[in-house]
C-alpha positions in Angstrom: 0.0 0.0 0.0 2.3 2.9 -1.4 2.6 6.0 1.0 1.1 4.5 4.1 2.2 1.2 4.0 2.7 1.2 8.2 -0.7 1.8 9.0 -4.2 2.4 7.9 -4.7 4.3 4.6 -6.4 7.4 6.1 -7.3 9.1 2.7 -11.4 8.4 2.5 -10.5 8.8 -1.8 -7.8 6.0 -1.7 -9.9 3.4 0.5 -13.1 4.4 -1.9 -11.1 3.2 -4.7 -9.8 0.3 -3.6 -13.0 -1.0 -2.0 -14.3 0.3 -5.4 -11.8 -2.1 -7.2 -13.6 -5.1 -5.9 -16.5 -4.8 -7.9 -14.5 -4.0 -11.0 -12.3 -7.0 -10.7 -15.6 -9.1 -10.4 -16.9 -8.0 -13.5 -13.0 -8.6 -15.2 -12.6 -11.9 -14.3 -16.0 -12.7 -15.5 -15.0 -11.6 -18.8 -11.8 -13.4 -18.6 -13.9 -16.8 -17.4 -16.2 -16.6 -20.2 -13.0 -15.9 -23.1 -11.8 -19.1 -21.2 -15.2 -21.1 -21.3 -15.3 -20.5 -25.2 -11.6 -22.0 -25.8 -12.9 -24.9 -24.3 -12.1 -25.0 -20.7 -14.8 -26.9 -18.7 -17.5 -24.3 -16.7 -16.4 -26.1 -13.5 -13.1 -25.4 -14.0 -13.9 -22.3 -14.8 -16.2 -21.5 -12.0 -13.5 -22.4 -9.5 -10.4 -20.5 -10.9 -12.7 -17.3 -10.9 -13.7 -18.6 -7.4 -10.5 -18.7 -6.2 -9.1 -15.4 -7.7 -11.8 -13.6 -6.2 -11.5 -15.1 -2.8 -7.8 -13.8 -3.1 -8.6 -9.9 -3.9 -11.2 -9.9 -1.7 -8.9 -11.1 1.5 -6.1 -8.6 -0.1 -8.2 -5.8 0.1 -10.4 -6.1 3.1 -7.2 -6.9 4.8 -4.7 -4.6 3.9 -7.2 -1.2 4.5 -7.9 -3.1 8.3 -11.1 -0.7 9.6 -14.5 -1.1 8.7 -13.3 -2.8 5.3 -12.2 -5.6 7.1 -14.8 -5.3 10.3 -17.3 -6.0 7.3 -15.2 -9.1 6.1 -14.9 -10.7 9.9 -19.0 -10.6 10.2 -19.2 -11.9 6.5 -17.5 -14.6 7.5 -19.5 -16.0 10.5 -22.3 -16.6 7.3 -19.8 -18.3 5.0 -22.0 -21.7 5.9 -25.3 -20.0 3.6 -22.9 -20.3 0.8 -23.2 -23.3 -1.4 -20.2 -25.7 -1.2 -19.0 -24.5 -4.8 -18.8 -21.2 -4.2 -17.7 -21.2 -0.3 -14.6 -23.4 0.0 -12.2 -20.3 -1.7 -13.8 -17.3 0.6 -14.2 -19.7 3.3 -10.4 -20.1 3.6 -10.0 -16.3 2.9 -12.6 -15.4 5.0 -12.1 -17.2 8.1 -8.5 -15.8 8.3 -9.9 -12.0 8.4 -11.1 -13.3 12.3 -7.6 -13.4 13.2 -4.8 -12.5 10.8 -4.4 -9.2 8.7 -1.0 -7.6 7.8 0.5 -6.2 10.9 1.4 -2.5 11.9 5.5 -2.1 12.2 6.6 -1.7 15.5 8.0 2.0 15.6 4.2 2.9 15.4 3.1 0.5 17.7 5.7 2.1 20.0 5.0 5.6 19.1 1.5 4.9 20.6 2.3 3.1 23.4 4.0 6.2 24.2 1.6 8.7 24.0 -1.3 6.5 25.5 0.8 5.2 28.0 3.7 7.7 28.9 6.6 8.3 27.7 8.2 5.9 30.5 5.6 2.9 29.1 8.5 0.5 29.0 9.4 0.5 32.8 5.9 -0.8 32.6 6.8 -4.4 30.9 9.7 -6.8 31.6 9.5 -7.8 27.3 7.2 -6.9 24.1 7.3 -9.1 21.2 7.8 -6.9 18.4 5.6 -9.1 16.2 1.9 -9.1 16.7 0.2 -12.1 18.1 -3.3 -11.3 15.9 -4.1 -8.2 13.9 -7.8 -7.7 13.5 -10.0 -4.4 11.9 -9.0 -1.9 14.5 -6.3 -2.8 16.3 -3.8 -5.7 16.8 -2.4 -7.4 19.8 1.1 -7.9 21.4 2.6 -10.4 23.8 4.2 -9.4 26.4 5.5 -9.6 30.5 4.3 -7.1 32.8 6.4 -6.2 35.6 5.1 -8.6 37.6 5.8 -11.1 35.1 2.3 -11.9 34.5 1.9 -12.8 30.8 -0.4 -10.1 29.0 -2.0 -9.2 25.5 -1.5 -5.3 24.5 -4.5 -4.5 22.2 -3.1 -1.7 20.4 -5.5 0.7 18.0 -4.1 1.5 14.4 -3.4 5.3 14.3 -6.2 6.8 12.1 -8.7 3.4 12.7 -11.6 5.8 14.0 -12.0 7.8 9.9 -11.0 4.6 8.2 -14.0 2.4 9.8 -16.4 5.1 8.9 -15.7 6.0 5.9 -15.4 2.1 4.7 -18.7 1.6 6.2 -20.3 4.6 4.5 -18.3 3.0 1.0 -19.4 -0.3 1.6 -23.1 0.4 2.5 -22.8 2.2 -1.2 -21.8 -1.2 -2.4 -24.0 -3.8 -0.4 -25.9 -5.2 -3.9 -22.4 -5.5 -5.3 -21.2 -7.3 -1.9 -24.7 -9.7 -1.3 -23.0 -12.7 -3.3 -20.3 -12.9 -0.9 -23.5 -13.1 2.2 -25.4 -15.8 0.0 -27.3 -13.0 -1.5 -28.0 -11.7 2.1 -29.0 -8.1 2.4 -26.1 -6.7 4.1 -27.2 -2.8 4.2 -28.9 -4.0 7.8 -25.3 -5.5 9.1 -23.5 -2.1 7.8 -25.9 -0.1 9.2 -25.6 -2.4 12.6 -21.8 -2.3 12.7 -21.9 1.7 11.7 -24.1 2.1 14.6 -21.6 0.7 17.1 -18.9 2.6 15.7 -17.7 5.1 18.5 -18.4 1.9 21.6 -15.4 -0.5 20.1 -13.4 2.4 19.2 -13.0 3.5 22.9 -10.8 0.7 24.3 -11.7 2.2 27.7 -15.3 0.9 27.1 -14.3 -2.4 26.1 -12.0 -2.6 29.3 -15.1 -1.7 31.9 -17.1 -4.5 30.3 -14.2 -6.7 30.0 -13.2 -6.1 33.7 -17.0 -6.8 34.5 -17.0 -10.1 32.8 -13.7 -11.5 34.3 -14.9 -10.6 38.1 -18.3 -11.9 37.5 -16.7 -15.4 35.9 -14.0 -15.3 38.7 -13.7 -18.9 39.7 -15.8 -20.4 36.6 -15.3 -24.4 35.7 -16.3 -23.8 31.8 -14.6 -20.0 31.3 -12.1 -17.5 31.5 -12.1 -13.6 31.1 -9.0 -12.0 30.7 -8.3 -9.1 34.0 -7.7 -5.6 32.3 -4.7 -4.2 34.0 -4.5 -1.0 32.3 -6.6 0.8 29.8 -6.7 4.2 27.6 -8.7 4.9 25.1 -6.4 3.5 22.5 -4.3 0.7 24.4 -5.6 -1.7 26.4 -3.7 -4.5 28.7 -5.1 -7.4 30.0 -3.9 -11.1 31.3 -3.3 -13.1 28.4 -5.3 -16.2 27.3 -3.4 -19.2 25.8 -5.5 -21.7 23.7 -6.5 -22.3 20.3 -9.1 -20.7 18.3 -12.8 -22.4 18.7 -12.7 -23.1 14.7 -10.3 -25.8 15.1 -12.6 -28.1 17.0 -14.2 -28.4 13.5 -11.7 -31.3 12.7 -12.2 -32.6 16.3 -13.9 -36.4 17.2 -17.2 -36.1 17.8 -17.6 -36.1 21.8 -15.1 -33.5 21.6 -16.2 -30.7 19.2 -19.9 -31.2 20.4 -18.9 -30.0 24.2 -16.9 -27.7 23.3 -19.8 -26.2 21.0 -22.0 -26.5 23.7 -19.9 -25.0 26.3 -19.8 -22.1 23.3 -23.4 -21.7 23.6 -23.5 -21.4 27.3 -21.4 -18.7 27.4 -23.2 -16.9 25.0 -26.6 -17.3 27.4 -24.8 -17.1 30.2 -23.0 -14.1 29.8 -26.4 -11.9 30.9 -27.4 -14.1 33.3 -24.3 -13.9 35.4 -23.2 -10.6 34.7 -25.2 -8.4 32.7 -23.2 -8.3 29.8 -24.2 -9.8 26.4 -20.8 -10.7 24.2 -22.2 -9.4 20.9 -19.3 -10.6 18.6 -19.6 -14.6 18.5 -16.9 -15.4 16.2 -14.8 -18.6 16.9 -11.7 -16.0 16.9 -12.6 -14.7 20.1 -13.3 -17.8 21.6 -10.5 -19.7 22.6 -10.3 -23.3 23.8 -7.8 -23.6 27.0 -5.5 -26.9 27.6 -7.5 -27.5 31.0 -10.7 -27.8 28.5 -11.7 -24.5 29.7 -13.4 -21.5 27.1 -11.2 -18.1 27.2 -12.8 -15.2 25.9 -11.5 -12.2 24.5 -12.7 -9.0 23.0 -15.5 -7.3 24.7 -15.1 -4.6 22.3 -19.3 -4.8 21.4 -21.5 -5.7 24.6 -24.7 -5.3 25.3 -25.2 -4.2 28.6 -27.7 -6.5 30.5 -28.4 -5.9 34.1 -31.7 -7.6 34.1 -30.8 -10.1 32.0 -31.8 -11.7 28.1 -35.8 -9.9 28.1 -38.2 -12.6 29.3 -40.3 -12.0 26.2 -37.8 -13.5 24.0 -38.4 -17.1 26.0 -41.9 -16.8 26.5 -42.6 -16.3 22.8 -39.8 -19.4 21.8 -41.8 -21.4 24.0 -45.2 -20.7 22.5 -43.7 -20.9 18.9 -42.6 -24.7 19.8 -46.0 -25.0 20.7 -47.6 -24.3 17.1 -49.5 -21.3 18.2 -49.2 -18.7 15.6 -51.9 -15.8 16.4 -50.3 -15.9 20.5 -46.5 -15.6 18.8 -48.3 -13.1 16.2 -49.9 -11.4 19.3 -46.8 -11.3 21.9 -44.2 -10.2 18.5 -47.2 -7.1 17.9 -46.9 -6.1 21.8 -42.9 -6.3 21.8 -42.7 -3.7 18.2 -41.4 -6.5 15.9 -44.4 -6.6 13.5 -47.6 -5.1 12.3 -51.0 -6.5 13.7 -52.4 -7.9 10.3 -49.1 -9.7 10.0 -50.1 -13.2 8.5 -49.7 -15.5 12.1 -48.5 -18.8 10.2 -46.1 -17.4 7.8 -44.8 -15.6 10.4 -43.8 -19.2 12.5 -42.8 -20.8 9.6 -40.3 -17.8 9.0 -39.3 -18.6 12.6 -38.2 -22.3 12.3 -34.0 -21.4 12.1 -35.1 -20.1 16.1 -37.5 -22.3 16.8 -36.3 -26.0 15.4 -32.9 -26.2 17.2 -34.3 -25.7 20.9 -37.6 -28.3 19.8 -35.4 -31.1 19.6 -33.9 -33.0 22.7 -30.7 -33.1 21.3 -30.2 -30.6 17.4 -27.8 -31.6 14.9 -26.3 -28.1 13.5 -25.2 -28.3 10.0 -24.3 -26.1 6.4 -26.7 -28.1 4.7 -29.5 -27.4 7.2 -28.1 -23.7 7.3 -28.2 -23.3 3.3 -31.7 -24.7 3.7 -33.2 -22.2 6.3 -31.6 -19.1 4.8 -32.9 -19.8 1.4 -36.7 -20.3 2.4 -36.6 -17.4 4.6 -34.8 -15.3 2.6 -37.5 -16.2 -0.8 -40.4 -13.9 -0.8 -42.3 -16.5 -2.1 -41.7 -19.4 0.5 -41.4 -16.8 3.3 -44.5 -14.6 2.3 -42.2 -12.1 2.3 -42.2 -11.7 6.7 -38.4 -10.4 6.2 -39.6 -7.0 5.1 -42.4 -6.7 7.0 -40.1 -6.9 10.4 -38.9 -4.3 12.7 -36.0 -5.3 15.2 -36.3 -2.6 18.0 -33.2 -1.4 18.6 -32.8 -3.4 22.1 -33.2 -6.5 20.2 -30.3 -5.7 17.4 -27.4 -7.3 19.3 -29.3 -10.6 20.8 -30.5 -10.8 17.2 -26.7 -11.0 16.0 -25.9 -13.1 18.5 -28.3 -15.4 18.2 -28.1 -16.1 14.3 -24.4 -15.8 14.6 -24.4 -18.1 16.9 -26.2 -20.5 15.0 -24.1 -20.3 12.2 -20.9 -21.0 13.9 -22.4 -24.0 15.7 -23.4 -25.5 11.7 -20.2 -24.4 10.1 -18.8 -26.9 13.8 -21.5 -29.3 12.6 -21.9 -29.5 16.2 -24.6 -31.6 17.6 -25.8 -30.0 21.1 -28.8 -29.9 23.6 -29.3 -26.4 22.8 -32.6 -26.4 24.7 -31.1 -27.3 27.8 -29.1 -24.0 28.0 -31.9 -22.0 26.7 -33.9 -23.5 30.1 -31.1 -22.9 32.4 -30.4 -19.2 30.9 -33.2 -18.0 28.8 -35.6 -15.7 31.5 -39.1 -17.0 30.5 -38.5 -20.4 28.3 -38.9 -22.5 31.2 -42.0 -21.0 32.4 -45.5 -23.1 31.5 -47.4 -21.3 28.3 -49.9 -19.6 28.5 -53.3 -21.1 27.5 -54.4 -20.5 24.2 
């Protein structure tokens, strides 16, 4: 990246026309597939080359500009599993490295912000930093090192300029969204931008991030299944914390059965338990910040997007799971109508049936998670004409944004696991209101 090859590319005109570039080098390769097709390549082979090379530029792009460019391409790829298997093995390579790995800031700028978030004196404060990252992800990276008590720690340190690049991208990329909707199985993604925009100035303050962070690691103090990281010293742009060894949660994929379907579940239960126990909802489920400990134990990282919780997951969100299990559409209509999410003349029974991705997993004693049952869901409900098109007649208030992320992120990382896992069990043990008798119809 010529000019500002250290750090973010700040100029709004120069991220515009790179992001720009994608769409361009789309329609390009198309060209080029279809010169190929007529000189008598096969369309498969064909289909995959252009595949591939697209994968490539995409994972080039989104991760050399870091910011929202790259923020867009982490979310994108908790929904790789939509994706039919021709088209998602290349971006699903690409896409699951943008959860952890993006080309790293040198270390003269890491240290020329450790020194004036920190102090000028910020290395009496360490006893070593490794001078290559451990992870670089959309708005900052993270560094090793000992703190002078010799406690092992992460630095999260935020790239210089991160807070104009993640807007603008965001505004660029909203511009984009039909051109990017392949890449989310033909998803909408103007909702997701417009989520992740919204959310903007919260994970940009690391001070934030270290309050909820702190909260979670007190309130799991002691926990069998998890560990959160204590935060040791925070600014707005550098945070430390205790560091967390263990391997990503997406390498459990390849994992025995027993083995990747606790691990899954134990996934899950943080997710629920999180504002159960301590009023914080972790609103960024990707398997990169979830990382599986030698002593079988889940660490979790990044508290960067929360949603603050005190009372707990809403009670209406059980009680209305619970009735949809039990087939009745005009009470799920009804309780859906008093919460804001729909109209009253909604039609009840295509609304239930566009509930099933919610609804199946917690009817079943014991749900097997999959792509193929993925692909199948987000293609009926995202059809107008199987879905009697409910999408567009829904309204998520905005307290239900982030437990709607969570939840269908969540899901998607359990198929693209093809975990098997008593989902409803957790849902019982942390879900205010599923446990409680229905209401007569």
């Amino acid at each position: 990246m010529s000019g500002d090859s250290d750090g973010i590319a700040r100029s709004s005109i120069r991220r515009g026309v790179k992001l720009a570039g994608l769409p361009l080098g789309l329609a390009g390769r198309a060209t080029k597939g279809l010169g190929r097709r007529i000189g008598g390549t096969s369309a498969d082979e064909v289909s995959a080359q252009l595949n591939a090379a697209t994968a490539d530029q995409i994972f080039r792009v989104l991760g050399e500009l870091k910011g929202g460019a790259m923020k867009f391409g982490q979310a994108l790829s908790l929904f790789e599993s939509v994706l039919p298997d021709d088209v998602a093995a290349p971006y699903r390579e690409h896409l699951t490295r943008l959860q952890a790995d993006a080309p790293p800031m040198p270390t003269s700028r890491v240290h020329a912000v450790l020194a004036r978030e920190i102090g000028s004196d910020w290395k009496d404060r360490f006893v070593r930093v490794d001078p290559l990252p451990a992870a670089s992800a959309s708005i900052g990276q993270v560094h090793r090192a000992v703190w002078h008590d010799g406690r092992a720690v992460a630095i999260k340190v935020q790239y210089p300029g991160a807070d104009d690049a993640l807007r603008s991208d965001l505004r660029q990329i909203g511009r984009l969204s039909r051109v990017f909707a392949p890449l989310a199985g033909g998803m909408d993604v103007k909702p997701l931008v417009a989520e992740l925009t919204a959310r903007v100035s919260e994970e940009l303050d690391y001070r934030l991030e270290a309050q909820a962070q702190q909260q979670a690691a007190v309130g799991f103090e002691g926990s069998e299944e998890f560990v959160v990281p204590h935060v040791l010293a925070s600014t707005a742009k550098v945070m430390v914390s205790e560091w967390v060894e263990g391997q990503p949660l997406s390498v459990a994929r390849d994992w025995p059965d027993d083995d990747r379907n606790a691990i899954a579940l134990k996934y899950v239960r943080f997710l629920f338990a999180g504002p159960s126990r301590v009023g914080l909802l972790h609103a960024d489920p990707h398997p990169g910040n979830f990382k599986i400990m030698a002593d079988g134990r889940l660490g979790v990282v990044d508290f960067g997007l929360v949603a603050r919780m005190p009372d707990g997951l809403p009670p209406a969100v059980g009680r209305l799971l619970r009735i949809a299990q039990n087939g009745d559409a005009h009470q799920v209509a009804e309780g859906l109508h008093r919460e804001g999410f729909v109209a009253s003349d909604i039609d009840a029974e295509n609304l239930l049936d566009y509930l099933a991705p919610f609804v199946e997993p917690a009817s079943e004693e014991v749900f097997q998670f999959n792509r193929d049952w993925m692909r199948a869901q987000f293609a009926r409900v995202s059809n107008p004409r199987t879905s009697g098109g409910i999408g567009m007649q829904l309204n998520l208030p905005p307290e239900y944004l982030l437990i709607h992320r969570v939840w269908t992120g969540g899901l998607a990382v359990l198929c693209q696991l093809n975990a098997r896992a008593a989902f409803g069990t957790v849902l019982e043990e942390f879900l205010p209101g599923y446990a409680d008798p229905a209401p007569a119809s």
